[in-house]
DSSP file (Angstrom, degrees, kcal/mol; ACC not computed):
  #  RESIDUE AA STRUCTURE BP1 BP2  ACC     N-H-->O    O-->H-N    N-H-->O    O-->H-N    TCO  KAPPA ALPHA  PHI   PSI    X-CA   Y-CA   Z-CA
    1    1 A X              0   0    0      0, 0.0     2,-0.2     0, 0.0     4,-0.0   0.000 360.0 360.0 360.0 146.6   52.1   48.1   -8.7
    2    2 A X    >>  -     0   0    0      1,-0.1     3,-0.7     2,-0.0     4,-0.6  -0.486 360.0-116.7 -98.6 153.6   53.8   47.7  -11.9
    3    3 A X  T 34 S+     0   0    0      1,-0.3    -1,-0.1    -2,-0.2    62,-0.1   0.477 120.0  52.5 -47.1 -21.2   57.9   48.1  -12.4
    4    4 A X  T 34 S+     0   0    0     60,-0.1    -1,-0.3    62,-0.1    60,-0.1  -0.380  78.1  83.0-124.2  21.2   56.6   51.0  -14.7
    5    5 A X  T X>>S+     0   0    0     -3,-0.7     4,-2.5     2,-0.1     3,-1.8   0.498  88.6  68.0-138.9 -50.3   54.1   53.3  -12.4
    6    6 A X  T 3<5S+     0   0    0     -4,-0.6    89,-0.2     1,-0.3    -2,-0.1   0.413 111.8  27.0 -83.3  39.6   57.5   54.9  -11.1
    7    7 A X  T 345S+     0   0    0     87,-0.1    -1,-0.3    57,-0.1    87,-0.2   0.261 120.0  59.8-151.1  -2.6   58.2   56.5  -14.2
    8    8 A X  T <>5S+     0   0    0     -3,-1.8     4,-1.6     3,-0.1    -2,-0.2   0.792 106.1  38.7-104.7 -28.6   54.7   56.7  -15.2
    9    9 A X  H  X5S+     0   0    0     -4,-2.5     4,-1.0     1,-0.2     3,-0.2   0.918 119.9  45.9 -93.3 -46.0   53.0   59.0  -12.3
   10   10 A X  H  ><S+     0   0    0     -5,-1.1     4,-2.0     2,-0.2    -1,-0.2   0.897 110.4  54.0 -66.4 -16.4   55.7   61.3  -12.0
   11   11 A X  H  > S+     0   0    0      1,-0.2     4,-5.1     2,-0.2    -1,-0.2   0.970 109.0  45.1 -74.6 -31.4   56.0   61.5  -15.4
   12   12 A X  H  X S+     0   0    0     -4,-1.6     4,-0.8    -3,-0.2     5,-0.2   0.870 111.2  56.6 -42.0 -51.8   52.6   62.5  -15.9
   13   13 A X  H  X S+     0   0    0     -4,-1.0     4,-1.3     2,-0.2     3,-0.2   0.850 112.4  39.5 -69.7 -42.3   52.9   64.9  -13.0
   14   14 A X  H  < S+     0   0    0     -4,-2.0     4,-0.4     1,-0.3    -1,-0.2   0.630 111.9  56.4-111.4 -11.2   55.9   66.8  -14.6
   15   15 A X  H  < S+     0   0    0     -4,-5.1     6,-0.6     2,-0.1    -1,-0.3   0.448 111.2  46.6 -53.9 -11.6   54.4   66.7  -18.2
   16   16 A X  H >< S+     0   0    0     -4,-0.8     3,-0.8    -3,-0.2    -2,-0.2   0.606 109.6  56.2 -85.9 -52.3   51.2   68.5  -16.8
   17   17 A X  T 3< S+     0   0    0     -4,-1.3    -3,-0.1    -5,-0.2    -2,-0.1   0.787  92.6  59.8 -73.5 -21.1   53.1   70.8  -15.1
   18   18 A X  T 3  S-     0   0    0     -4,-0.4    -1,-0.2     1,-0.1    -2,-0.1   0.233 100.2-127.3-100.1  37.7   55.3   72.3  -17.7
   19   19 A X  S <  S+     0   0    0     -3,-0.8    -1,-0.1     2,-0.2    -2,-0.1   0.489  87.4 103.3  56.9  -7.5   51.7   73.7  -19.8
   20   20 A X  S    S+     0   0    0      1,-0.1    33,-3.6    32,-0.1    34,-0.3   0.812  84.3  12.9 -60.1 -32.8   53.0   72.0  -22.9
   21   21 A X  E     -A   52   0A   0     -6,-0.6     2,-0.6    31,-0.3    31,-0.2  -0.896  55.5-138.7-153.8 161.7   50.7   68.9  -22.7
   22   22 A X  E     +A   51   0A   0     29,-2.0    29,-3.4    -2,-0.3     2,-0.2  -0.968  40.4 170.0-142.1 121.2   47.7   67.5  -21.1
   23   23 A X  E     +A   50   0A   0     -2,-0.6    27,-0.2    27,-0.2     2,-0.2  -0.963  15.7 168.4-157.8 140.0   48.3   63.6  -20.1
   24   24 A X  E     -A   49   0A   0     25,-1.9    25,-2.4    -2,-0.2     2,-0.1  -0.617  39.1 -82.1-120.6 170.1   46.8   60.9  -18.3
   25   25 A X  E     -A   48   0A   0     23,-0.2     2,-0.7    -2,-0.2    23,-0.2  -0.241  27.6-160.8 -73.6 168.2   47.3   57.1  -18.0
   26   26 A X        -     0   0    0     21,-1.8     2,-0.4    -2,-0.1    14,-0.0  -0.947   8.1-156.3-142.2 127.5   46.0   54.7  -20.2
   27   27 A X        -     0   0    0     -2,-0.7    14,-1.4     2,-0.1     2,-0.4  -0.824  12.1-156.1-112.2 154.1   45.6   51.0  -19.0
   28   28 A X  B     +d   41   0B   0     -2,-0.4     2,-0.4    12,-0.2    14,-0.1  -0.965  37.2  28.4-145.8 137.3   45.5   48.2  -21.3
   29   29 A X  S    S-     0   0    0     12,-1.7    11,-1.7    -2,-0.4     2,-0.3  -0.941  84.3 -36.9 121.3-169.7   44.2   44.7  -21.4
   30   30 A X  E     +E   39   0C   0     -2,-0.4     2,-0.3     9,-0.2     9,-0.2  -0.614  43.3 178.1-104.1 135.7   41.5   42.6  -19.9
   31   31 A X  E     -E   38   0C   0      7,-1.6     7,-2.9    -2,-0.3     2,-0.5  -0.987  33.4-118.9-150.1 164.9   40.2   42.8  -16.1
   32   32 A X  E     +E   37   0C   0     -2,-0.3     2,-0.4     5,-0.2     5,-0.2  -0.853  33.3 178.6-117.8 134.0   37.4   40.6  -15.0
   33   33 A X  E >   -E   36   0C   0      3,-1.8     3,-3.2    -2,-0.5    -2,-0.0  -0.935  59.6 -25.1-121.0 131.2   34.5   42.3  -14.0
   34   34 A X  T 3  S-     0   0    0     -2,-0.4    -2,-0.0     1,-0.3     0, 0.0  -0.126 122.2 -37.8  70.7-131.9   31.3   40.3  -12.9
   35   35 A X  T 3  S+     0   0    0      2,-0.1     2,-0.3    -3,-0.0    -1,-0.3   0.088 129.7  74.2-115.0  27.7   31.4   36.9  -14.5
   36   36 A X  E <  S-E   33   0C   0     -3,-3.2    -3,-1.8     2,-0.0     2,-0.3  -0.709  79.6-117.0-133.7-176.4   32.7   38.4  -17.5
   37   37 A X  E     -E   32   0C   0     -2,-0.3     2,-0.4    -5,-0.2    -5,-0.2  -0.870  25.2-147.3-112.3 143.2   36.1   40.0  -19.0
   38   38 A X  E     -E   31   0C   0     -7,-2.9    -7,-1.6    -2,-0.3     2,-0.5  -0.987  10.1-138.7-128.0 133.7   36.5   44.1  -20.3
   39   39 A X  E     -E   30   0C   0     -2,-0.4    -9,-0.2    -9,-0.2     3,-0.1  -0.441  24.4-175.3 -74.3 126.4   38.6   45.0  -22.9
   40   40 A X        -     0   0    0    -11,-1.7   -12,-0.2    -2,-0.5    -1,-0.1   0.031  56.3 -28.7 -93.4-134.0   40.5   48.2  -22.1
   41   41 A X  B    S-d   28   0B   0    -14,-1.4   -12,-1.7     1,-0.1    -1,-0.3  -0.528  85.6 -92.0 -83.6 169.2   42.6   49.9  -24.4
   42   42 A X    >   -     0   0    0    -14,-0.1     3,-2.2     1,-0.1    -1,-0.1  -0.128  45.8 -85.1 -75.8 170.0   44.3   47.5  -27.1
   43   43 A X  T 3  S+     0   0    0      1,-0.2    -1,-0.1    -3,-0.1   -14,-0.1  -0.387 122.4  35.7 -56.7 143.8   47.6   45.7  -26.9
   44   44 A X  T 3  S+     0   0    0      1,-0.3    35,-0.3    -3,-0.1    -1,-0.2  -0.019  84.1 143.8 109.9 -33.4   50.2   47.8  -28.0
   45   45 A X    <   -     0   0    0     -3,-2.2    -1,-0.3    33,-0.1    30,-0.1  -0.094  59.4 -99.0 -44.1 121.7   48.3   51.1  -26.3
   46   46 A X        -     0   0    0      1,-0.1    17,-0.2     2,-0.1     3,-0.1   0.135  19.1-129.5 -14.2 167.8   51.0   54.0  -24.6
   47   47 A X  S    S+     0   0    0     15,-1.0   -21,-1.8     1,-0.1     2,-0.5   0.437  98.5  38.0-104.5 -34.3   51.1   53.5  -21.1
   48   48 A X  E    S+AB  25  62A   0     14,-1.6    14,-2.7   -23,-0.2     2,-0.4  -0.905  72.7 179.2-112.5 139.3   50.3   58.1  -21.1
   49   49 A X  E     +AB  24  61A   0    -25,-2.4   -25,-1.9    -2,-0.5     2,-0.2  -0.958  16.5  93.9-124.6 153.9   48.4   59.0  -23.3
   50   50 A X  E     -AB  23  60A   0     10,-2.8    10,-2.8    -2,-0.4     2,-0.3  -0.961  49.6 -51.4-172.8-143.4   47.1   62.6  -24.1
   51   51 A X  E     -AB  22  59A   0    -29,-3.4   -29,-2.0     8,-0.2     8,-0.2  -0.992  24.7-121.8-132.8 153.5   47.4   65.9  -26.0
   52   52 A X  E >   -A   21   0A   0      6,-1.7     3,-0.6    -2,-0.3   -31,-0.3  -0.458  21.5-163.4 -57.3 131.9   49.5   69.0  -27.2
   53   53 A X  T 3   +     0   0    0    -33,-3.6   -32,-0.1     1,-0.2    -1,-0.1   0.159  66.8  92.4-102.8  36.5   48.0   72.5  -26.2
   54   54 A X  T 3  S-     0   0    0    -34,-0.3    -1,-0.2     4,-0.1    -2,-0.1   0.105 110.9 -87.7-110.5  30.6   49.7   74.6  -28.3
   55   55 A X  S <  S+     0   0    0     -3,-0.6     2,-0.5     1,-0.1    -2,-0.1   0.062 102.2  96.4 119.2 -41.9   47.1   74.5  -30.8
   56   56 A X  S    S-     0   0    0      1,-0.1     2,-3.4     2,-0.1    -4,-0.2  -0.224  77.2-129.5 -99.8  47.5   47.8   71.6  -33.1
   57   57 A X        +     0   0    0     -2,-0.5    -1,-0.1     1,-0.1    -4,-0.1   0.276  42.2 175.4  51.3 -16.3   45.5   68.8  -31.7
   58   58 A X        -     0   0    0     -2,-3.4    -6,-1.7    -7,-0.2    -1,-0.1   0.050  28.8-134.4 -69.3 144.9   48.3   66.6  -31.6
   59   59 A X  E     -B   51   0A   0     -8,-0.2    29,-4.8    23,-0.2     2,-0.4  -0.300  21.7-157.9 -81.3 153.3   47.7   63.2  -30.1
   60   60 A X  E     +Bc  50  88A   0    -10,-2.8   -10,-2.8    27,-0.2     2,-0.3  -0.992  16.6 176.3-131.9 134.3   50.5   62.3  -27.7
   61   61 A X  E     -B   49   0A   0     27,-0.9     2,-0.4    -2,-0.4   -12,-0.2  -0.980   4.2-176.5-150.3 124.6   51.4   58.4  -26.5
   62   62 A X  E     -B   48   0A   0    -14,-2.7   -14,-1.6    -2,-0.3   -15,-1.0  -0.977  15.3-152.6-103.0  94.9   54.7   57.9  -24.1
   63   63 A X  E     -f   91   0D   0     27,-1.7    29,-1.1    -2,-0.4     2,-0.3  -0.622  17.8-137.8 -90.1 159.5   55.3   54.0  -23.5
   64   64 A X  E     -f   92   0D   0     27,-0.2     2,-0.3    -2,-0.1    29,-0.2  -0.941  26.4-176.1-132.1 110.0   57.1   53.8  -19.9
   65   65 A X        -     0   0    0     27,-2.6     2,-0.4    -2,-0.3     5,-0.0  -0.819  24.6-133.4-124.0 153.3   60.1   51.2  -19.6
   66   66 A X    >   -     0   0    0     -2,-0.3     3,-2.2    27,-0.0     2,-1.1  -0.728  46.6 -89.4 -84.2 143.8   62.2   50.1  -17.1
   67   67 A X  T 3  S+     0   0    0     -2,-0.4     3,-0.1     1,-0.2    26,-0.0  -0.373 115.7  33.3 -63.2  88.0   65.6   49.9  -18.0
   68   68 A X  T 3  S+     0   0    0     -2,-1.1    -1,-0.2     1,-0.7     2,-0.2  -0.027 107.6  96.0 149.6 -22.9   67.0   46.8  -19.6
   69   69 A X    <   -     0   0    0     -3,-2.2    -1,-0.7    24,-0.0     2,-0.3  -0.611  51.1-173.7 -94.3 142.2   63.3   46.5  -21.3
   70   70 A X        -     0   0    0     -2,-0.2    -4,-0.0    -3,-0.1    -3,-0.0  -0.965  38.7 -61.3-127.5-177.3   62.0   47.6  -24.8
   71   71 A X        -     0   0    0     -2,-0.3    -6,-0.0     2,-0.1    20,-0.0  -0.181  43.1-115.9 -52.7 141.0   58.7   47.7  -26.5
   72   72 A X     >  -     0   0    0      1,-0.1     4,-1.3   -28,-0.0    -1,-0.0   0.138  42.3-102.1 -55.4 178.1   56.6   44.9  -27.1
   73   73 A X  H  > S+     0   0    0      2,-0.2     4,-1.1     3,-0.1    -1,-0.1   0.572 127.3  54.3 -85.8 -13.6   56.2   44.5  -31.4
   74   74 A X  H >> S+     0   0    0      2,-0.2     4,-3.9     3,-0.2     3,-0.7   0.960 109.1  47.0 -64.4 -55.6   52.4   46.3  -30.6
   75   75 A X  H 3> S+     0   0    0      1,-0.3     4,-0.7     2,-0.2     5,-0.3   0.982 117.4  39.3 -70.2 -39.8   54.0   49.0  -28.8
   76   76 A X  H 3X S+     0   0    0     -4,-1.3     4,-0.7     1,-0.2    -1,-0.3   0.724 112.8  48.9 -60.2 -12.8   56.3   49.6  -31.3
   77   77 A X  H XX S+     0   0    0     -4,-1.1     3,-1.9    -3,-0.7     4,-1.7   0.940 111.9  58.5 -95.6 -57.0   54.2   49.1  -34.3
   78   78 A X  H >< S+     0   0    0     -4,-3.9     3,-4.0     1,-0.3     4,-0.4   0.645 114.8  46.7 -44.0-102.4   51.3   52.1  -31.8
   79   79 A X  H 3X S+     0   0    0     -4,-0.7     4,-1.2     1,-0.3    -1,-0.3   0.307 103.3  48.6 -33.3 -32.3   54.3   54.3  -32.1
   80   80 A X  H <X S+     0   0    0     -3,-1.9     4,-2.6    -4,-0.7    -1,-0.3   0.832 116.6  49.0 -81.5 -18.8   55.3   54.1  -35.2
   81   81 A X  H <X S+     0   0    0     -3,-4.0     4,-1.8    -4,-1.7    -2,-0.2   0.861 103.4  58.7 -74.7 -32.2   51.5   54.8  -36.1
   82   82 A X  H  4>S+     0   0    0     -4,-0.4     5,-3.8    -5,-0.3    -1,-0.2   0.831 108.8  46.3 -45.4 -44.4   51.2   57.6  -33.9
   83   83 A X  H ><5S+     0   0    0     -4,-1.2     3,-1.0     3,-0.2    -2,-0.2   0.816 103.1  63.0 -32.9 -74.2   54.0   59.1  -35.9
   84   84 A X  H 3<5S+     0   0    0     -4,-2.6    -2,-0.2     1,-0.2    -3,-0.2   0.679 103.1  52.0 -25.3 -57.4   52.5   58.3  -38.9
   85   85 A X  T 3<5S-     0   0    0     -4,-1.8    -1,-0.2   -26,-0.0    -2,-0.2   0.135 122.7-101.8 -55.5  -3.3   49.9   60.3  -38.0
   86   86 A X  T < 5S+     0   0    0     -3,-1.0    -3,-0.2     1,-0.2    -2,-0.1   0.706  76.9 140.1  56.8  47.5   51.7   63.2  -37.2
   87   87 A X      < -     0   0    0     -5,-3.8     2,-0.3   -29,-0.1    -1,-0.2  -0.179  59.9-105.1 -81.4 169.5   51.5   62.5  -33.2
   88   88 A X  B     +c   60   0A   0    -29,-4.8   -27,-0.9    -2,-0.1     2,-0.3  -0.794  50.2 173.2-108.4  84.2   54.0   63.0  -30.8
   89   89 A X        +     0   0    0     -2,-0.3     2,-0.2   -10,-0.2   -27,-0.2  -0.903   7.8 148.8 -82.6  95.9   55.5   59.5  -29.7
   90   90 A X        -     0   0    0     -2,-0.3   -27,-1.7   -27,-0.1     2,-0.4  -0.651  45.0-117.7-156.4 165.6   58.5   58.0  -27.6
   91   91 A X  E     -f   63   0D   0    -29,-0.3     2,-0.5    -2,-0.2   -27,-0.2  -0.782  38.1-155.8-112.8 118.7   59.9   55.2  -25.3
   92   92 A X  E     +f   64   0D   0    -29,-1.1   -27,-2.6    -2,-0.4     6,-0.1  -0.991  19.1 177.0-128.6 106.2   60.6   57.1  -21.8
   93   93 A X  S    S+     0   0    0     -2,-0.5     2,-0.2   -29,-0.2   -26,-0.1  -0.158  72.7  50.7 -98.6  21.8   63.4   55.3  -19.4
   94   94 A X  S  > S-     0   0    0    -87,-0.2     4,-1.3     1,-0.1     5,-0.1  -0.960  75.2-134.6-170.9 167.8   62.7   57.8  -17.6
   95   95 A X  H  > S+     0   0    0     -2,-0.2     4,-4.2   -89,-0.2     5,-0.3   0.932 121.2  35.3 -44.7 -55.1   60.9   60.7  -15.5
   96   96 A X  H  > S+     0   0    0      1,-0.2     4,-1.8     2,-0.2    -1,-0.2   0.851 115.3  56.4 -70.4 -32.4   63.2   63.6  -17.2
   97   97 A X  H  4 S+     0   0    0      2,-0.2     4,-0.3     3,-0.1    -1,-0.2   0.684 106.3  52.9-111.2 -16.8   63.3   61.6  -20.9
   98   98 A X  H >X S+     0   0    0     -4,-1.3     3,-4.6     2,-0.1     4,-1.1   0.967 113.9  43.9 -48.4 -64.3   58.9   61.6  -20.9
   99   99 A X  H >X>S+     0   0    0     -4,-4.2     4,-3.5     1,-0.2     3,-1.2   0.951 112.3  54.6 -49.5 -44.8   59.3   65.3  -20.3
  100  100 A X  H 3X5S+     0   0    0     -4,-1.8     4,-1.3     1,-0.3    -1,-0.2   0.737 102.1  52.2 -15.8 -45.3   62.0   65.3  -23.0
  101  101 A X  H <>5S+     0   0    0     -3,-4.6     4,-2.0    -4,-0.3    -1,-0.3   0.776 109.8  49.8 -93.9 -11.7   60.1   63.9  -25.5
  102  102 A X  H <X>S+     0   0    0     -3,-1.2     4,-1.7    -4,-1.1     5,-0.5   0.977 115.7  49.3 -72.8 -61.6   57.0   66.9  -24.8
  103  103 A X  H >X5S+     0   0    0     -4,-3.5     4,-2.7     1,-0.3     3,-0.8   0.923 105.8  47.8 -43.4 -45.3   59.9   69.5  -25.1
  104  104 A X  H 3X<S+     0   0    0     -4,-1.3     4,-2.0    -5,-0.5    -1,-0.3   0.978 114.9  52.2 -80.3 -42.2   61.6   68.5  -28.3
  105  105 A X  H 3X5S+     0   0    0     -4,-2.0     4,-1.1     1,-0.2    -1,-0.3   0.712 114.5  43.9 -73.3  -2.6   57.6   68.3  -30.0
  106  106 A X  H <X5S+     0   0    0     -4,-1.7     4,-2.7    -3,-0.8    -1,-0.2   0.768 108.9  52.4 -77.7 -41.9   57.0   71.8  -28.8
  107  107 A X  H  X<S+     0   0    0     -4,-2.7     4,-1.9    -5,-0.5    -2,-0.2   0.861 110.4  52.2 -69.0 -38.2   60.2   72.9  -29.9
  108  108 A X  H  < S+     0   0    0     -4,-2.0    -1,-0.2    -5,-0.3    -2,-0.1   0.918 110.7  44.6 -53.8 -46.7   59.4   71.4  -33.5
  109  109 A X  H  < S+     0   0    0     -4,-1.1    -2,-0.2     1,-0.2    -1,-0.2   0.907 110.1  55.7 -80.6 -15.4   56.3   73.0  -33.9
  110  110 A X  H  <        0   0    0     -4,-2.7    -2,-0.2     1,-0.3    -1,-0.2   0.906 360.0 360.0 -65.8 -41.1   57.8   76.5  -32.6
  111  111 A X     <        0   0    0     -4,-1.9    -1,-0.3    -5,-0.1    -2,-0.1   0.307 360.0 360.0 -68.5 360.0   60.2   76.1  -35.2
């Protein structure tokens, strides 16, 4: 289990629950399959990934840290694209600062 799974399934759990957002994990990298290797998602890919339900489509990508860690230059470079795109995107040290980052884009578009 990764240093990152206890901030990433509860966060999931407690973004899901508050009806703002619909998110799942997203793994990324290579696994070996057979006699051969499968790409997953690319480097740099959210560790949750999902969407907003309040209408606007927007795509939502949470990278999951441990404390003391930041984002690779991939993840940061995904985020900033996400952004770009008019996504919702954030670096979560925590259960409560994933949810955080779903509130404060709800709260944006309500505004």
């Amino acid at each position: 289990m990764s240093e990152t799974s206890a901030i990433v399934t509860p966060s999931i759990a407690a973004i899901n629950a508050t009806g703002l957002a619909f998110v799942f994990r997203c793994q990324a990298g290579l696994v070996k399959v057979r006699r051969a290797w499968m790409h997953l998602s690319p480097a740099g890919s959210p560790d949750v990934i999902g969407w907003m339900l309040d209408g606007s489509c927007r795509f939502v990508g949470i990278e999951a840290k441990v404390e003391g860690k930041k984002p690779s230059p991939e993840q940061e470079a995904t985020r900033l694209r996400i952004l770009a795109a008019g996504g919702v995107a954030g670096v979560a040290f925590s259960v409560t600062e994933a949810v955080d980052i779903i509130r404060a884009a709800a709260r944006k578009e309500a505004a």
